[in-house]
N, C-alpha and C positions, 0 to 999 in steps of 0.2 A: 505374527507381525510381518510386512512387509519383507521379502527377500532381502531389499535392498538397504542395507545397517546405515548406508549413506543417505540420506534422500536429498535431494536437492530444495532448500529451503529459500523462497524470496522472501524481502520485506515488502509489503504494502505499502500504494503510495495515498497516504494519507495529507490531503489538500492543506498548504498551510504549517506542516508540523512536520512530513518528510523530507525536507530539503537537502540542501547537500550540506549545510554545516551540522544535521542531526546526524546523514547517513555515515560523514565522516568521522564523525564524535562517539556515533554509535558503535563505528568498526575499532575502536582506538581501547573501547573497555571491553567489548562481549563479542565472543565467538556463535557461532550456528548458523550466521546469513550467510549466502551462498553468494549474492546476489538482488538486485531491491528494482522493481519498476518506479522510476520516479513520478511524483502527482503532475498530474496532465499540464499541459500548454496547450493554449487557444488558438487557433488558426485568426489568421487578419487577410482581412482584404489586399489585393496586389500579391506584386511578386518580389516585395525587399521584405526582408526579414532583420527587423533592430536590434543592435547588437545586445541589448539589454534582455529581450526576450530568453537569449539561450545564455544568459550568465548562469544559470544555476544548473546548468549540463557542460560549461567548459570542460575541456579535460583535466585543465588543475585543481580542478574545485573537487575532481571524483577520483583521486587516486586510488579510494581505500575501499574503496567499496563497487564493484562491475554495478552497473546499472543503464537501466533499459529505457530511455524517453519513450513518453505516452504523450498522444496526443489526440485530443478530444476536435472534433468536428466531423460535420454532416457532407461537408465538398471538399469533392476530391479534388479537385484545384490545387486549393489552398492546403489540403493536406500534403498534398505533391509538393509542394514549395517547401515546405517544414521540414518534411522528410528528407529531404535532398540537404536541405541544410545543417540538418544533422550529421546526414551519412559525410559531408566533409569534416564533420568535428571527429570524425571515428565509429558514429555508429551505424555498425552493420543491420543493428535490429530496432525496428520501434514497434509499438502499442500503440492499438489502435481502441480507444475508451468507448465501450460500447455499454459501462455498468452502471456509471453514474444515477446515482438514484435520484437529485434533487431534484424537485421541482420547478424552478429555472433554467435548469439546465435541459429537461426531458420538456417541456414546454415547446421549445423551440428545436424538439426532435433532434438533439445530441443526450449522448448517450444513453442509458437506459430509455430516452423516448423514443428511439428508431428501432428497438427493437421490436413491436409488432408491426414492421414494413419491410417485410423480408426484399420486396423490389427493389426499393431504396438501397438498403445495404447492398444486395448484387450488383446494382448499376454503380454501387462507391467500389467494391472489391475490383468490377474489371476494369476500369479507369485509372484505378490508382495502381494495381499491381503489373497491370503492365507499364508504366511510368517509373517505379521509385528503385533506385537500387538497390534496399535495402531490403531484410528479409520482414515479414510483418506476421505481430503477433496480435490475439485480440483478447480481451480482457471482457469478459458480460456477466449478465444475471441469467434468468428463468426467463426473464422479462418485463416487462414495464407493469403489467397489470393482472397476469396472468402465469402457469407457472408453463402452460404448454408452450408459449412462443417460442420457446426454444427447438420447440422440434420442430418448427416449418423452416429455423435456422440451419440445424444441423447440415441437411441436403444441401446448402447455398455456400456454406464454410468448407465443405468436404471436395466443394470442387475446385478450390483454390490450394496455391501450395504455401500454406500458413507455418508459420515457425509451431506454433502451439495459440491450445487456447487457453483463457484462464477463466473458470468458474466458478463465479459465488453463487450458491444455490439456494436464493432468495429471490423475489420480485422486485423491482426497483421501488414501486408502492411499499412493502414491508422494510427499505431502507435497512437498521440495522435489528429490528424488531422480529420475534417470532423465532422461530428455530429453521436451522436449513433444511430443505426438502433433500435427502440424500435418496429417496426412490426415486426424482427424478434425475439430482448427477449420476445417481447411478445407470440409466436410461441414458443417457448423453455418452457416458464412457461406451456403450454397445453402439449406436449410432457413428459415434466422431472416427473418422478418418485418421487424424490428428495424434500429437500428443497432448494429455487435460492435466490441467491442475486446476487441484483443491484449493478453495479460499473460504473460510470463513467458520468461525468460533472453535478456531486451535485454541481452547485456554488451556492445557496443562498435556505433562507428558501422557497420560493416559486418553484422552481425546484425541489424541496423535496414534497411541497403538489401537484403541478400538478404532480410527476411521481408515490406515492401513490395513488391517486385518478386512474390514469390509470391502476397501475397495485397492484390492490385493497388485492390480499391472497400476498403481498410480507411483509414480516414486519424484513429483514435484509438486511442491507444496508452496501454500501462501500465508504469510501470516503478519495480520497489522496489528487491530488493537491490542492487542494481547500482546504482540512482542514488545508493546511499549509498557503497558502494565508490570508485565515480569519478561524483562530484558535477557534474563539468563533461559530461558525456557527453548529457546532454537539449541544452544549446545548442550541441555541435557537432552533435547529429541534425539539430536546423531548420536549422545555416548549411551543414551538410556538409563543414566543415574546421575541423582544431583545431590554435589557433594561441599557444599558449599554451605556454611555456616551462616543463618540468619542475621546473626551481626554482622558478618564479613559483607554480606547483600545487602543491607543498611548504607556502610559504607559507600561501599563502590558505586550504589546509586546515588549515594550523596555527591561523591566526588565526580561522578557526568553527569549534577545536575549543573553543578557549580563551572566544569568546564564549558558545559552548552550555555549558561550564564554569561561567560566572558566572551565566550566566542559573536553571540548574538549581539551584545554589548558593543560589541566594537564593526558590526557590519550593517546592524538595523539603524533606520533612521529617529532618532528620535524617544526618549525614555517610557513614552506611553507604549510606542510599538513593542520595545523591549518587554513592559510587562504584560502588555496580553500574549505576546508569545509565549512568553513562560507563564503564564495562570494556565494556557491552553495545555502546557505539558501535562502541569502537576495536576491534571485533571485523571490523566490515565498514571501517573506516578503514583500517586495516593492511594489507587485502586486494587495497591499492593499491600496497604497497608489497614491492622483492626483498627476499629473506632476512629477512622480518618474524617469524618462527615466532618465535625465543627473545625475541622483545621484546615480543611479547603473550603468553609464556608469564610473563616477567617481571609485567607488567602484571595480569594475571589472580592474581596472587599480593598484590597491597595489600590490604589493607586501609583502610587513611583515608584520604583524601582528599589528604592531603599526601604520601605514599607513592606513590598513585596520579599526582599530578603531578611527582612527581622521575622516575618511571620515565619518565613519554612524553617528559619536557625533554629527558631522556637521549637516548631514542629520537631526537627531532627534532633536539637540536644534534649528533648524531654517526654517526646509523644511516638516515638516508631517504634511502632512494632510490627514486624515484618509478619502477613496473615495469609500469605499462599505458601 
């Protein structure tokens, strides 16, 4: 296993579902996050930045949890502008979204679509790094179509002084599909200048010691869906045992499903909003659990708010069983 008993573990930012009242709520019941890049922000045309844009990076909003603004765009301009705006809220470091897989987004060559233009990205990295005060980290795939673009990358990131990089070892095209190509991060760790982190399909502590044991100098790590699946799964990585009774993880999942419930409750607009946030959780919530199918198909069927909490009561007084 990894030398290192501690590793440094981020949460993933997941569009939509890692905000700051998940990151907060998250840090309130489960230990193992180290640390969370938050889901990207858009760069805008001009140079004002609305104060509404960076609510969910305030500093009061993110006590509980250190986190890393990520921000998605192709011009350095208007990354400059963000960047700065941030570093006056305190942050020293931001993310630079180079992974994004979707196809709207890679269309109009942000993230995962600039990465087979290695130009492109160098003429963004001198631009922007000599402008932003703050240190810059970047976040990619293999690449957009391919799994080589990575290595006409390497050369291009290794000349700049990067915080780190973060990589999922997939193609932007395979989105979250297929399995990670680890001969090529392993290829990237011999290449990169840098310090790399691991992203992608941490599901259980053993997927954590065999991908340490393979890729032995990594000691930061990434991990989203899965850390929301099974919540407790980052503190049993750092103790290497989990001692925590299947009913007890029933519970505690119950009780932050119901606090991120209230919480949302009182800051989302509107009761429709409320319940596709929450349908969106118990999507990877349920993933925890046997024979969950017909009770998120149940689920996925409310409407209000009140519909949507009679079916999970149901669920939780009569159908969990906890299957990781």
């Amino acid at each position: 296993m990894n030398d290192n008993s501690f590793p440094h573990i981020y949460l993933a930012p997941l569009r939509g579902l890692t905000g700051a009242i998940f990151r907060a709520t998250y840090a309130q019941f489960f230990q193992g996050i180290d640390g969370a890049v938050a889901p990207f922000l858009t760069t805008i045309e001009g140079t004002r930045i609305k104060a509404g844009q960076l609510k969910e990076l305030l500093p009061e909003n993110n006590r509980d949890m250190p986190v890393v603004p990520q921000i998605l765009s192709k011009t350095a301009e208007r990354f400059i502008v963000l960047a700065k705006a941030l570093f006056d809220l305190g942050y020293e470091t931001v993310n630079w979204n180079l992974g994004c897989p979707f196809a709207r987004v890679a269309q109009k060559k942000r993230g995962s679509g600039l990465l087979p233009h290695p130009d492109l990205i160098q003429a963004f990295l001198d631009k922007t790094l000599a402008a932003i005060p703050n240190r810059l980290s970047i976040k990619t795939r293999l690449g957009r179509e391919h799994r080589d673009e990575i290595f006409a990358l390497m050369p291009v990131f290794n000349e700049y002084p990067l915080e780190e990089i973060i990589i999922h070892p997939r193609t932007g095209r395979q989105m979250y599909t297929g399995t990670p190509d680890l001969s090529a991060f392993g290829d990237c760790l011999v290449l990169s200048k840098h310090p790399v982190v691991y992203n992608g399909d941490i599901r259980t502590n053993e997927d954590f010691i065999r991908l340490s044991e393979q890729f032995s100098k990594v000691d930061r790590w990434m991990i989203g869906r899965w850390a929301m699946v099974d919540p407790f799964l980052p503190k049993v990585i750092k103790s290497g045992k989990d001692e925590i009774e299947k009913a007890d993880k029933i519970k505690k999942l119950r009780a932050f499903h119901d606090d991120l419930f209230e919480e949302y409750a009182r800051t989302l607009y509107g009761p429709a909003h409320l319940t596709d946030r929450m349908k969106g959780l118990m999507v990877y919530f349920l993933t925890a659990f046997q024979d969950s199918h017909n009770a998120l198909k149940k689920i996925k069927k409310t409407r209000t708010p009140e519909q949507y909490l009679a079916a999970v009561n149901q669920f939780f007084d009569t159908e969990a069983r906890w299957g990781i």
